[in-house]
C-alpha positions in Angstrom: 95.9 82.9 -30.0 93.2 80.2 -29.7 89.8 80.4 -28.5 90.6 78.3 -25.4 93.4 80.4 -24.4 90.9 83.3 -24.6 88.5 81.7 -22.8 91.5 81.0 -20.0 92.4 84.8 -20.1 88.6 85.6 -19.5 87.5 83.2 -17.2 91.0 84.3 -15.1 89.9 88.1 -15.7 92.7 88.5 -17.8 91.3 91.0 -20.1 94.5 93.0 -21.6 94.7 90.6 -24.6 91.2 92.0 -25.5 91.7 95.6 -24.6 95.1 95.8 -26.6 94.8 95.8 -29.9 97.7 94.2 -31.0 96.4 90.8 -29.3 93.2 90.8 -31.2 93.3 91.6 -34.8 92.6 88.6 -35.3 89.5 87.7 -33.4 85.8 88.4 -34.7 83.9 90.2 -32.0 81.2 86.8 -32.7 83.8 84.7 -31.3 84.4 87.0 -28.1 80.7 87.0 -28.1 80.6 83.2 -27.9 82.9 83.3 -24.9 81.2 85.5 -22.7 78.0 84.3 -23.8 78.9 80.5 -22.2 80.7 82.1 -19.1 78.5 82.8 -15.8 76.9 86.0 -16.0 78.3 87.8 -13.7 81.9 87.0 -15.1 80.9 87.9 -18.4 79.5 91.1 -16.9 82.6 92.0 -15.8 84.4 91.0 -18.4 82.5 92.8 -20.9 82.8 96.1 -18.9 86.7 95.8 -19.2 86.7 96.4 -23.3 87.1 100.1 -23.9 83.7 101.9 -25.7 84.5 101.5 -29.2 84.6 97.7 -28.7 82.0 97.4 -26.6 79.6 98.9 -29.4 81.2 96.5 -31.5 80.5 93.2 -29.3 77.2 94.3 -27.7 75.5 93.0 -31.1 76.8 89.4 -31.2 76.0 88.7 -27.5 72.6 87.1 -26.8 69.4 89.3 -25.3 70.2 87.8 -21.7 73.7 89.0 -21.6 72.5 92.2 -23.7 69.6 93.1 -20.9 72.4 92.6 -17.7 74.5 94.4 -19.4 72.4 97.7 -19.9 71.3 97.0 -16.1 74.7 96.3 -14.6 76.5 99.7 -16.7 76.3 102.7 -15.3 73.7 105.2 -17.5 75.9 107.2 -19.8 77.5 104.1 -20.3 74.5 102.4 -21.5 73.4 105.7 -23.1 76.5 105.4 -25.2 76.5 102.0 -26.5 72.4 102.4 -27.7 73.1 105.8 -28.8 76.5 104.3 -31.3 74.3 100.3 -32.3 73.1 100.6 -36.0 69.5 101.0 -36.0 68.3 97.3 -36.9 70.6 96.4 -33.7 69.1 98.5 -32.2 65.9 97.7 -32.7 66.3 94.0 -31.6 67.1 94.9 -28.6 64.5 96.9 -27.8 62.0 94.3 -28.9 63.2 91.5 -26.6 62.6 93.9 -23.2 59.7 94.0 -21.5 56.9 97.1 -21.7 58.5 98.4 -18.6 62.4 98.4 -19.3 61.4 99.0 -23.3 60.2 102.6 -21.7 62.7 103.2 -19.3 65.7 102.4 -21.9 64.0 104.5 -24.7 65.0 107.6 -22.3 68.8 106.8 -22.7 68.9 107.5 -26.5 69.0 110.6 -28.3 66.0 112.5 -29.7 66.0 111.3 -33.6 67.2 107.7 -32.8 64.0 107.8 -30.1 61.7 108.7 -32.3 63.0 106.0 -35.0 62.9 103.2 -32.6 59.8 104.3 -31.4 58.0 104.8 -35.0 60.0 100.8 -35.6 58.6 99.3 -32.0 54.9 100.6 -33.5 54.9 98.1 -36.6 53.6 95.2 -37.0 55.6 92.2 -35.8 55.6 90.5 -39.7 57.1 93.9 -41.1 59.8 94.3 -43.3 60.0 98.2 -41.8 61.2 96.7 -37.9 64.3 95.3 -40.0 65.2 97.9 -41.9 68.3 99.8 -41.5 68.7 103.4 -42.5 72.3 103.8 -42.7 73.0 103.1 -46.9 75.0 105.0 -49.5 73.8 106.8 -52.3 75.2 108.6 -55.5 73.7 110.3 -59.2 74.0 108.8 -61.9 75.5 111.9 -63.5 78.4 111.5 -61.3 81.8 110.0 -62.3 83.1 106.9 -60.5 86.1 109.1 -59.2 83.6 111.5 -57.9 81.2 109.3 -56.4 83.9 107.4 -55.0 85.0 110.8 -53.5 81.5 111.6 -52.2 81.2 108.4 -50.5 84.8 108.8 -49.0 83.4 112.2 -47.5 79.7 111.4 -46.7 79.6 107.3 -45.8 80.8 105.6 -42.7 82.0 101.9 -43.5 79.6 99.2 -42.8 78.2 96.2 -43.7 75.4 97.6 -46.0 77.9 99.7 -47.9 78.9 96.8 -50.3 75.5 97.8 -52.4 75.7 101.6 -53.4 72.1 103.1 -54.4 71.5 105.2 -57.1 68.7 108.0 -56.5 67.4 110.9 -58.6 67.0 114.5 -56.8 64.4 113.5 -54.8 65.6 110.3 -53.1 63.8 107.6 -55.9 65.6 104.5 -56.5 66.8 104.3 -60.1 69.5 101.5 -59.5 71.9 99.1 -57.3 75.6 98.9 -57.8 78.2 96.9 -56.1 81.1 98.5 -54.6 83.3 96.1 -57.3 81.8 97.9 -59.9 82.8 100.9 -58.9 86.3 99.6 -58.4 87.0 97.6 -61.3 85.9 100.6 -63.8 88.1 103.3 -65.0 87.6 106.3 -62.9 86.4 108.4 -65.7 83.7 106.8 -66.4 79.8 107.8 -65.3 78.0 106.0 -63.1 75.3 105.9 -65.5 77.5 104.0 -67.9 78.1 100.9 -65.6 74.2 100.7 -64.3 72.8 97.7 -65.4 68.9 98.9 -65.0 68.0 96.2 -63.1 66.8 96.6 -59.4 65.9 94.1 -57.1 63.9 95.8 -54.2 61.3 95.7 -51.3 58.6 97.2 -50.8 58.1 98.8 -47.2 54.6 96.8 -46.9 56.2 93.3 -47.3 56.5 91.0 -44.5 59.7 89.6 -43.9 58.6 85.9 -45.2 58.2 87.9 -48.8 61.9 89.1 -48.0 62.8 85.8 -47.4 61.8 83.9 -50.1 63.3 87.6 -52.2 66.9 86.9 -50.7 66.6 82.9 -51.7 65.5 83.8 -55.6 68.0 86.8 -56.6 70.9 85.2 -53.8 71.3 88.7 -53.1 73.4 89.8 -49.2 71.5 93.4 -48.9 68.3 94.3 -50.7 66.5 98.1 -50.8 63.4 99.1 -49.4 61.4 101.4 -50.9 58.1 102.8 -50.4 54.8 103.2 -53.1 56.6 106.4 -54.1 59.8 104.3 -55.1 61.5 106.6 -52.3 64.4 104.4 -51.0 63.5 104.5 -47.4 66.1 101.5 -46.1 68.2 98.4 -46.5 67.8 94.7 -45.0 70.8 92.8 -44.6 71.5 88.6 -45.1 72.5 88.6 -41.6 69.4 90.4 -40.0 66.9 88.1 -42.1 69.0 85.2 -40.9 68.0 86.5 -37.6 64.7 86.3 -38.1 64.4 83.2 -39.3 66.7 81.2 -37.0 64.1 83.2 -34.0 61.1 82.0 -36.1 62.0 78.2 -36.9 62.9 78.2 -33.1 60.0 79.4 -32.2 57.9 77.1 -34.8 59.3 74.2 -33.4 59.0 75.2 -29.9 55.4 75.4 -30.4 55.0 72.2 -32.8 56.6 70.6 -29.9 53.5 71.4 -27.5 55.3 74.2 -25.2 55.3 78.1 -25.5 58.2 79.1 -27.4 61.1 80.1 -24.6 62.2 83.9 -24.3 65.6 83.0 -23.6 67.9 80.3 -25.2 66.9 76.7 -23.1 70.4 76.9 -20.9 69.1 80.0 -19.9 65.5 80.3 -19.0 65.3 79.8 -15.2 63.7 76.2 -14.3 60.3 77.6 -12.8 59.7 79.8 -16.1 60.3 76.3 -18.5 57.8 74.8 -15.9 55.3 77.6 -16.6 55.9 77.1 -20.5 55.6 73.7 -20.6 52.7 73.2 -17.9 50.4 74.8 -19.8 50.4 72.5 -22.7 50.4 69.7 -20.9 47.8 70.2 -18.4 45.2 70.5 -22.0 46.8 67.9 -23.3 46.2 65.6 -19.7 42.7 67.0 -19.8 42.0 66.1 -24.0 43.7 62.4 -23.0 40.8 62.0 -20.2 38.5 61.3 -23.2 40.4 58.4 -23.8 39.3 56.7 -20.6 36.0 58.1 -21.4 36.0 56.0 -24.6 37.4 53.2 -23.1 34.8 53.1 -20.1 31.9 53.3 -23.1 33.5 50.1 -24.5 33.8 48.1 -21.2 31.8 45.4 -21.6 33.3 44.6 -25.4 36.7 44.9 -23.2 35.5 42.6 -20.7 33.9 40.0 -22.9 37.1 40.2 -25.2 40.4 40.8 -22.9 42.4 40.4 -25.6 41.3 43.8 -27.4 42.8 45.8 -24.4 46.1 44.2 -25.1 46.8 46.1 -28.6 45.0 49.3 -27.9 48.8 50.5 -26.7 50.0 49.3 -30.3 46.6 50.4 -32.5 46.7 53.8 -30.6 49.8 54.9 -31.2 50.5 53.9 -34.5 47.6 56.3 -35.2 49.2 59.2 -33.2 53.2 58.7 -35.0 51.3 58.8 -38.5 49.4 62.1 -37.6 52.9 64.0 -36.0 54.7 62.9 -39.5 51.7 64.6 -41.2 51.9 67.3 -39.3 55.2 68.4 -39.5 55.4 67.7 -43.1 52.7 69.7 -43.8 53.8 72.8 -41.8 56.9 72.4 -42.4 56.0 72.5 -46.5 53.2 75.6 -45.8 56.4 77.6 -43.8 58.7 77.6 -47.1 55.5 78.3 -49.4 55.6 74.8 -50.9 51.9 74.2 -50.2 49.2 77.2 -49.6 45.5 77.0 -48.6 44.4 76.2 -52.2 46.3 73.2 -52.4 44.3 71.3 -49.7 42.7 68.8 -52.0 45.8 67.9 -53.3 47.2 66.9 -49.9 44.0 65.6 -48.7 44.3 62.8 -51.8 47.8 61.9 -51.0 47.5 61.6 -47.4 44.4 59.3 -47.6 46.5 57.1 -50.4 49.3 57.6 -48.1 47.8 56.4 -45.0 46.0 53.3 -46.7 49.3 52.4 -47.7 51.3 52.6 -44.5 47.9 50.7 -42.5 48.2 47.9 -44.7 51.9 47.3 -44.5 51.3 47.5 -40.4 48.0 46.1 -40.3 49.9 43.4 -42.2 52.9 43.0 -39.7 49.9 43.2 -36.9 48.3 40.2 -38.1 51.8 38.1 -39.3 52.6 38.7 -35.0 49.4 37.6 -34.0 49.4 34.5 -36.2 53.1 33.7 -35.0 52.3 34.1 -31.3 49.8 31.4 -31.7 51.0 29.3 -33.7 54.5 29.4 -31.5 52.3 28.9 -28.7 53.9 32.4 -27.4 50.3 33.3 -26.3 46.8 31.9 -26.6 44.6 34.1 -28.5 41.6 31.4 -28.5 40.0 29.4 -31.3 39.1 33.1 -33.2 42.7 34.5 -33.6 42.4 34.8 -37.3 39.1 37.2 -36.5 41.8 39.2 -34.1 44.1 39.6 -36.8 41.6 40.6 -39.0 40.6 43.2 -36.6 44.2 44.6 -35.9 44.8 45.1 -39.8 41.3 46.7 -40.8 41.9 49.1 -37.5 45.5 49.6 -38.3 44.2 50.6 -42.1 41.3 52.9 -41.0 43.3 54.5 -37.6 46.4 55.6 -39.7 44.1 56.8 -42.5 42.5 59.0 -39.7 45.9 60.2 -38.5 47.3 61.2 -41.6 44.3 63.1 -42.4 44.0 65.1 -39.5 47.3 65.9 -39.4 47.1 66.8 -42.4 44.1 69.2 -42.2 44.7 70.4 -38.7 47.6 72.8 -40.0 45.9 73.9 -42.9 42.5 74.5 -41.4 44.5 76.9 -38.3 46.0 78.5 -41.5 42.7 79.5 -42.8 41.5 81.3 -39.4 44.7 82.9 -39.4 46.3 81.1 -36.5 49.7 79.9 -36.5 49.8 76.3 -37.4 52.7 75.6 -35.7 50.4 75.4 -32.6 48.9 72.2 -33.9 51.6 70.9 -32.3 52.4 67.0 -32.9 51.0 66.0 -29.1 47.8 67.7 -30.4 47.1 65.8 -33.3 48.0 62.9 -31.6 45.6 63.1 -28.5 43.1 64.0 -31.4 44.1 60.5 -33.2 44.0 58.7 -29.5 40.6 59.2 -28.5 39.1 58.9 -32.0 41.1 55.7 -33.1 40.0 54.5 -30.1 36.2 54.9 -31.3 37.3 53.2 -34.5 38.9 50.3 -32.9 36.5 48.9 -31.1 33.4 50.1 -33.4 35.7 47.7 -35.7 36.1 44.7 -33.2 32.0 45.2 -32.5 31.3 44.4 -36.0 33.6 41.6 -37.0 33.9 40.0 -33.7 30.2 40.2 -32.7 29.5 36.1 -33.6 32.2 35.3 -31.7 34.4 36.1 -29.0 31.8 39.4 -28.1 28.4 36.9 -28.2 28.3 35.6 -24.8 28.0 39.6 -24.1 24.9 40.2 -26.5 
């Protein structure tokens, strides 16, 4: 059965091929998920309430947090009870963090005493914690067990799930001695002790770590589960490939949200209502139109060098913004080199050198192609640019040079300064830096023009 036929069937209501078994073997619950996800809500409401229990625990996870919250709403409660009593605890946990204060308090009612208190000692850490993604459902064994009795034990004692393709081996009192994969376990004779097929090596977190440590853990040892342990070496958890790919999908979307000059959106764009993406991105906007009034403000300081020299105001467009695109590219290189650990605080010197060399570099290749256009115009007789054009051209290349020098410096420094006061330097987003780089290369323009053109074309002024 394809995916459009089963997009048909649900748009049509027709939900047996989902409730019968037979008809689905061989659909993931992320493709249903995808389905109902892009259907209006109230049909995928409806739809979703169709599925028997057991498969509505199973789909509930791959559903986004706006189908997840209407869902809990539009159920009745022991419904709703049942499906965040039966979610695995990191599932759990992410949904409880995208509700607000109110509903978090009102849902936390619905589960069971122990998974409560869980959630609610999870919802108390710190955002950055490794702890909030940590799921407590893992398999352990001795090491003075055989493989045919652990295997036995686990038959008895473990539920199957996605973190049981790592089994943990602990000592009497919970410690962590070592990892083994379930194919180690199966491809050993069943005589054999598990202490015989341990390899001593243990690849593990430490409850403290933030999750950019576990990150950058699960790129090095290209591992799909990892252990967390606490100072004790008391294994206190797992973190799974697929919750850290969570969290950093949610983090790079909210990074370039930000970078992008708008709060980063609650809900996925198709879904956040219009007024809300107003509210979002008016914010931003209304600083940025206030930071941009400094630019008149410059210009009305220059005024009579602009109305002695016409000509300046025509390139201020062109100088301006060339200083502006050269900061942005900074910028995101920058923070986009400081998010995967490329570049730290330490290494500002470093960057500072390159960007200077790197901006000198660019201005002279477009302070170059300023002054080639200016020379062509006149000498095509495209546009008149008086008996002093070569000055002009002079002018557009040292402004070009010292404007896009400026740009890649600041955004450059911006991030990494933010950095050091602990603020997210994603929020020097690229209209930032460039409304810095807009009033300031203004400054530098015409301070430039003062001093080469002041014999000339600005003498009748002094």
């Amino acid at each position: 059965m394809t995916l459009k036929e089963i997009k048909d069937k649900l748009v049509n209501g027709d939900l047996w091929s989902f409730i019968n078994p037979e008809a689905n073997k061989d659909i993931h619950p992320s493709e249903v998920a995808e389905i109902l996800d892009k259907l209006p809500a109230d049909t995928a409401l409806s739809s979703f309430i169709a599925f028997p229990d057991k498969k509505k625990v199973l789909l509930f996870p791959y559903v986004d947090h706006f189908l997840q919250h209407k869902i809990i709403k539009g159920v009745d409660k022991e419904q709703a009870a049942y499906i965040l009593n039966h979610l695995s605890s990191t599932d759990r946990y992410s949904f409880f963090i995208s509700l607000s204060p109110l509903d978090r308090s009102k849902y936390l009612e619905y589960l069971d005493d122990d998974h409560k208190k869980a959630t609610q000692d999870t919802l108390g850490l710190p955002r950055q914690s490794i702890a909030r993604l940590c799921n407590t459902d893992f398999a352990t064994i001795k090491a003075d067990m055989t493989i045919a009795q652990a295997n036995e034990h686990l038959r008895k004692h473990h539920k199957d799930s996605d973190t049981a393709n790592v089994i943990y081996v602990v000592d009497d009192k919970g410690k962590l001695i070592d990892d083994i994969p379930v194919r180690r376990l199966v491809l050993n004779e069943p005589t054999k002790h598990i202490k015989d097929i341990m390899d001593g090596v243990v690849i593990k977190l430490n409850i403290k770590d933030k999750t950019d440590e576990a990150i950058s853990m699960f790129k090095q040892y290209d591992r799909n589960v990892l252990p967390v342990t606490n100072d004790d070496n008391l294994l206190i958890g797992v973190v799974t490939i697929d919750d850290i790919m969570d969290v950093t999908e949610q983090r790079n979307t909210r990074e370039l949200q930000r970078f992008g000059g708008l709060e980063s959106l609650e809900y996925p764009y198709v879904k956040t209502p219009i007024f809300s993406l107003i509210k979002k991105r008016g914010g931003w906007l209304i600083v940025l139109f206030l930071s941009e009034m400094l630019t008149a403000t410059a210009m009305g300081y220059f005024q009579d060098e602009i109305a002695t020299a016409v000509v300046l105001a025509l390139f201020v467009p062109l100088v301006i913004s060339s200083g502006g695109n050269s900061g942005s590219q900074a910028a995101t290189l920058i923070i986009r080199a400081m998010a995967v650990k490329e570049l730290g605080l330490k290494d500002w010197w470093y960057v500072m050198k390159r960007e200077l060399f790197s901006g000198f570099c660019l201005g002279v290749i477009l302070g170059t192609i300023g002054f080639l256009r200016i020379a062509a115009w006149q000498k095509l007789g495209w546009y008149d640019y008086g008996n002093n054009w070569q000055l002009m051209g002079i002018v557009i290349f040292f402004s070009l040079i010292g404007i896009i020098m400026w740009g890649t410096l600041s955004g450059s420094m911006i991030p990494m300064i933010l950095k050091k006061f602990k603020l997210d330097p994603a929020t020097s987003s690229a209209p930032f830096v460039a409304t810095l780089v807009d009033v300031t290369g203004l400054v530098i323009y015409f301070s430039i023009a003062a001093v080469i053109l002041q014999d000339t074309l600005l003498k009748h002024h002094h």
